[in-house]
N, C-alpha and C positions, 0 to 999 in steps of 0.2 A: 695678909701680912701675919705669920706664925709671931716672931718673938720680935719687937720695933724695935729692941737693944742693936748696935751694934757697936761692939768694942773695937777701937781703932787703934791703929800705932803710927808713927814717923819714926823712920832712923835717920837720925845723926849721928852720919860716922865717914870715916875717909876709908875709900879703896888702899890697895897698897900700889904705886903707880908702877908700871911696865911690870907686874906680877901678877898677871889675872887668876891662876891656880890658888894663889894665898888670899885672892881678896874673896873669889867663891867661897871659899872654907872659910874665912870672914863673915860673911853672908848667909851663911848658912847658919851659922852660931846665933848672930843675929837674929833670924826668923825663929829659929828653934827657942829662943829667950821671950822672945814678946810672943810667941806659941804660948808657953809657960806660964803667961800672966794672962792670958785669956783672951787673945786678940784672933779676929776674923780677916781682919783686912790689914795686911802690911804694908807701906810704901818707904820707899829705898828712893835715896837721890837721884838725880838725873846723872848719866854718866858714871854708876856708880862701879859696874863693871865695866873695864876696857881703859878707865879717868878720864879726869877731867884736866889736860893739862895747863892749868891756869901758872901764867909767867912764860911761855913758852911763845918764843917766835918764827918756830919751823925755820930760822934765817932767812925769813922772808922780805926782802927791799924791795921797791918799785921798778919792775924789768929783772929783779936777779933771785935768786933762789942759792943759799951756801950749800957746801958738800955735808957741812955739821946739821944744817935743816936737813937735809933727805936723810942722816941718819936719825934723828929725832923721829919722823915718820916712820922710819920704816919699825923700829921701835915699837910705837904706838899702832900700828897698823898692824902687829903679830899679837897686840894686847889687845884686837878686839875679837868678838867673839860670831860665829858665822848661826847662823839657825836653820835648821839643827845643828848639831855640836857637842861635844862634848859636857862643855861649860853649861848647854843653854838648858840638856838633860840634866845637868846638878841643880838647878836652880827648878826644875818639873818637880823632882822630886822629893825637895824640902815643902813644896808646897801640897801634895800630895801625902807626905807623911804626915804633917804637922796640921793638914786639913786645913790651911790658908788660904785666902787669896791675897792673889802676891802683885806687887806693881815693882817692879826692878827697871831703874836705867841703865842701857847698856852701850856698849858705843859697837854696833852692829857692823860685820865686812861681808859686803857680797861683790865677787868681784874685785877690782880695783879701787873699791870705795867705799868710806867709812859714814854711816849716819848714825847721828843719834837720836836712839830708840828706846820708846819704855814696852815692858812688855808685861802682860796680864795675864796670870794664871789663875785659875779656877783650884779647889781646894781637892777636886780629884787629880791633878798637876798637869791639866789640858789648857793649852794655850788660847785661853779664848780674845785675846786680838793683840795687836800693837802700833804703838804709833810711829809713825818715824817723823820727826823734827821736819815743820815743815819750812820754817827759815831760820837758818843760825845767823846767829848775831855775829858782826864785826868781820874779825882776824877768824873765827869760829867757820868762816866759808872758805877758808885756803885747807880746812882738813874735813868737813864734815861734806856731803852732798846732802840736794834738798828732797822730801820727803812729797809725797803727791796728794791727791784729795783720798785715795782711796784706803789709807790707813787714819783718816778721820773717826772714831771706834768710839762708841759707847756699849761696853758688854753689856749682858743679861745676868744674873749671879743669884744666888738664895739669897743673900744678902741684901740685894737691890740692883740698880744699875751703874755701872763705874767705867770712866774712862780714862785718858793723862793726857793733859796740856802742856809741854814741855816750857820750863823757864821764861823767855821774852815770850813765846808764844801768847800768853798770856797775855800780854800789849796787844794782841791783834782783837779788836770787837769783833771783826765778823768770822772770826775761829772758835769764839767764846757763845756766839747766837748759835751756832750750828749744834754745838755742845749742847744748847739750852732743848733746841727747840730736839733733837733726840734722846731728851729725857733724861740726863744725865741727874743722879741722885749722890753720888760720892764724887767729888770733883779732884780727882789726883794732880798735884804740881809739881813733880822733881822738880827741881831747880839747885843753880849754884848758885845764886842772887841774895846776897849777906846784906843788901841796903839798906837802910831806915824804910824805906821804900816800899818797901817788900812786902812787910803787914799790911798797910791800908791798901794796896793793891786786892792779897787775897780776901780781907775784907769787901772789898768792893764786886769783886767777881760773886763771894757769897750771898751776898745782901741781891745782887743782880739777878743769881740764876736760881734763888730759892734752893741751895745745894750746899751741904756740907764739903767744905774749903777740905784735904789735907794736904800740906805742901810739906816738902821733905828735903834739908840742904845739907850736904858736903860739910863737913868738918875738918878741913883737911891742913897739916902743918907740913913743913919743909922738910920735916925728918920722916913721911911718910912717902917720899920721895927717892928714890936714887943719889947718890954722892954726887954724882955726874950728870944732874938736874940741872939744866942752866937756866934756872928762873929768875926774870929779872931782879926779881925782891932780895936773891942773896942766896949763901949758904949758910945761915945761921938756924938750925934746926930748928930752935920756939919759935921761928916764925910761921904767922899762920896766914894760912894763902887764901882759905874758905873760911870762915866763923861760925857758917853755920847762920841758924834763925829759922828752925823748922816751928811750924807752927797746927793748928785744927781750928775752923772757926764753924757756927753753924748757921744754918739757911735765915736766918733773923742779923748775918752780922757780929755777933758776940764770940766772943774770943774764948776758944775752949782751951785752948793750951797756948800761952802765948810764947813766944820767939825767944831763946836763951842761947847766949854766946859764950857761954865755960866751956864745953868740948864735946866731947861724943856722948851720948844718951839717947833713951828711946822712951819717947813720950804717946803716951796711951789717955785715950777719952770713950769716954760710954756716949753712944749719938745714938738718940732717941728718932729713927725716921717719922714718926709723926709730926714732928716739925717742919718738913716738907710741905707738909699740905696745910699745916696753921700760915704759911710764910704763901703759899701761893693764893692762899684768900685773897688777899689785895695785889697782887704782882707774879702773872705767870706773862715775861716778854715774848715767849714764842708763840703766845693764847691769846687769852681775853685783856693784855697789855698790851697787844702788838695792832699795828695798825695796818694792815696787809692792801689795802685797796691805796694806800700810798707806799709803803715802803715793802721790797721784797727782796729775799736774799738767794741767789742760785748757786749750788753747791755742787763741784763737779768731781764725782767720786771715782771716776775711772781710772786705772791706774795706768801711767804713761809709761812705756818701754822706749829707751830710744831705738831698740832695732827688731823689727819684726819678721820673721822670715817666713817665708811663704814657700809652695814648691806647685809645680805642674803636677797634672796628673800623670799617675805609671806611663809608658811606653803601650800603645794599643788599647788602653781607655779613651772611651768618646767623654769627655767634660761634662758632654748636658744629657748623657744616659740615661742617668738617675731622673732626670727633668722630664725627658719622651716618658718611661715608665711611668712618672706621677698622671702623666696626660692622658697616657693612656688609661691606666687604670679610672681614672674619670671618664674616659668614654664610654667603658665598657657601664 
């Protein structure tokens, strides 16, 4: 371990919604400001590019689907962002200038289908993994698809090692051991989850996996929305749709920056990783807390395609050629 400092940030801020181009350049600013104050590690809310559309009902009823929902999606569906892309090179390369590592959520299209994905850049602005949501919550599964074991990621970094556990995710214990038991040292949590709630959660995840907590929420109001937003809560622009409650706790439980609900801001802490290992003296759950000849967790990392394609061999290739060959060559 060269320098155990490492300085942290969360932003609290809203995307600009169906405006991906304005909320990058947003975002950008962003890093390049908590860059400026001497931050290592940035994290960005969950859905931060592509949004988060909270109040929105795609017109969805029980058997019916409106003409006004399919445009809502279709909407949202050109606001997200494909990887590679465009957008997804803007965001390399603020992290790459600015010498960041970056945790950005993004609302990801590949295909006909949108997940939500956080993604990790390394400070040379190499993408070194991302997760994609592996169950959304609620109304959240009529727009997002689910995410498989094999974007389960905890990077490698100069920094340490760092992953993201998207929002409810977080509720799941055995998404949270898997995290543990791969070493996970900076535990990233976009989220849009403004509850009372929220804190003693990430407190609890920290205190559990001996890991610095930074969870990072949405600030977002009605006037950062479209005129033609049809949120349930109204059109009255001060309203606010996310609050926010970003927070940093470290591997002992104690509240480094705690949760503020005024509006957009970017809260930085200095996390000392020797705490890591003062907090795993009495409590590592993947190690010497775990009880493995009772309890075991299997983790299935392979990434599911629903369609595989396969083909014969050319016209006048024998199939098992290559197989005689090997046989022979044994013979000889």
């Amino acid at each position: 371990m060269n320098n155990p400092i490492v300085r942290a940030a969360v932003v609290q801020a809203a995307p600009l919604m169906f405006d991906t181009p304005a909320t990058v350049a947003k975002l950008v600013d962003l890093a390049e400001h908590a860059a400026a104050q001497g931050a290592e590690i940035v994290v960005f809310p969950e859905a931060f590019v592509g949004g988060y559309p909270k109040g929105l009902n795609f017109g969805a009823h029980l058997g019916m689907r409106s003409p006004e929902g399919r445009e809502d999606f279709r909407r949202y569906y050109e606001s997200a962002i494909t990887i590679p892309g465009p957008e997804f090179q803007e965001i390399s390369e603020v992290a790459r200038r600015d010498r960041l590592h970056l945790v950005v959520g993004v609302i990801e299209r590949e295909g006909g289908t949108l997940y939500c994905t956080a993604l990790m850049f390394g400070p040379d602005g190499r993408l070194l993994g991302k997760h994609r949501k592996l169950m959304p919550t609620a109304l959240e599964r009529l727009v997002w698809g689910f995410g498989d074991g094999s974007t389960i990621t905890v990077v490698d970094s100069a920094i340490g090692r760092f992953g993201s556990v998207i929002c409810w995710e977080n509720y799941m214990p055995l998404l949270r051991m898997a995290m543990y038991a791969k070493g996970i040292e900076f535990y990233c949590a976009p989220t849009v989850d403004d509850r009372e709630t929220w804190l003693p959660t990430m407190r609890t995840i920290a205190l559990e996996g001996r890991c610095f907590v930074l969870s990072s929420c949405q600030y977002l109001t009605r006037a950062d929305c479209p005129a033609d937003y049809a949120a349930v809560q109204g059109d009255d622009p001060s309203t606010v749709l996310i609050r926010g409650g970003s927070c940093i706790i470290d591997p002992l439980g104690n509240v480094l920056v705690p949760p503020c609900f005024d509006g957009e801001m970017t809260h930085l802490a200095d996390l000392d990783r020797r705490l890591i290992a003062r907090g795993k003296y009495d409590l590592d759950v993947a190690g010497h807390y775990a009880r493995p000849d009772i309890f075991s967790l299997t983790v299935d990392v392979r990434q599911k395609n629903p369609v595989t394609f396969t083909a014969p061999p050319p016209m006048g290739v024998d199939p098992t050629a290559g197989e005689q060959l090997v046989i022979g060559a044994r013979k000889d």
